[in-house]
N, C-alpha and C positions, 0 to 999 in steps of 0.2 A: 439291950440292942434289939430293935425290931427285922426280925430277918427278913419279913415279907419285903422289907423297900431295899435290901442290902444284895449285890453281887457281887461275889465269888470270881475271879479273875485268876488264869495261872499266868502269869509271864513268863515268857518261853525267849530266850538268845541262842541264836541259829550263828554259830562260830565262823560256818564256812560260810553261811548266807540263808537266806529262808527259802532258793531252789533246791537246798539241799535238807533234806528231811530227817536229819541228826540236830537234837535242839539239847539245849540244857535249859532246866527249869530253876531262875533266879530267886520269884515268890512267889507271892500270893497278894491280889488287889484286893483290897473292900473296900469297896466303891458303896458309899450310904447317902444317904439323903443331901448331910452336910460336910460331903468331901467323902476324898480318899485315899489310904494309907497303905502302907508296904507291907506284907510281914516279909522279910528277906528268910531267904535259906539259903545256906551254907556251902557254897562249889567249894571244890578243888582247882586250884589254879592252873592243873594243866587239863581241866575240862573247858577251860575257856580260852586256852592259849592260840593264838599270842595277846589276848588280851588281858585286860588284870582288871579283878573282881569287884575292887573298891569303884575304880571306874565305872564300872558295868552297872552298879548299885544306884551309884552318885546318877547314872543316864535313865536307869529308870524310876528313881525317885523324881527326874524332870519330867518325861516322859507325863508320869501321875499328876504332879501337882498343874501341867501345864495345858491340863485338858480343861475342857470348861462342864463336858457331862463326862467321868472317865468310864465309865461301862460303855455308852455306847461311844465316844472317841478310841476307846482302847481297842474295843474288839474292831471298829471298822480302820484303824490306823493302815497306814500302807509305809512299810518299813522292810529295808531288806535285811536285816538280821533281831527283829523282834516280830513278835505274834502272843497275840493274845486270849485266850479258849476261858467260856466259864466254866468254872467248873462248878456252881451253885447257883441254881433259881432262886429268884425270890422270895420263892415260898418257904424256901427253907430247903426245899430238895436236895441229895446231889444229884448231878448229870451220871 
């Protein structure tokens, strides 16, 4: 996998809403040349409550696949309970 063309993506669910600065971190995007995939991690169900995980999962695997560039759809999306921060340049870096 060539890092230089790959970003790093955290996906971030904002429970109460994205005015509210309390997020849970669902995954990780890698967003590559030819697409881009989830790594999911692991909540606790009353870190997202009242919502349920599998859900949360299932919205942002749509989310991913329904972008057409996802790095840059993803970080400029306008969403009130998702946000997206890379957390990996290009180059390899982290932020």
């Amino acid at each position: 996998m060539d890092r230089r063309t790959m970003h790093v993506l955290e996906a971030r669910f904002h429970p109460l809403s994205r005015s509210d600065r309390a997020f849970v971190t669902m995954g990780r995007v890698l967003c590559k040349e030819d697409g881009a995939s989830v790594e999911k991690i692991q909540v606790a169900s009353k870190d997202v409550r009242p919502f349920d995980p599998d859900r949360l999962y299932g919205q942002l695997n749509w989310l991913v696949i329904s972008a057409i560039d996802p790095a840059r759809d993803l970080l400029q999306a306008r969403s009130e309970f998702w946000s997206f921060v890379e957390v990996s340049r290009p180059d390899g870096q982290d932020r």
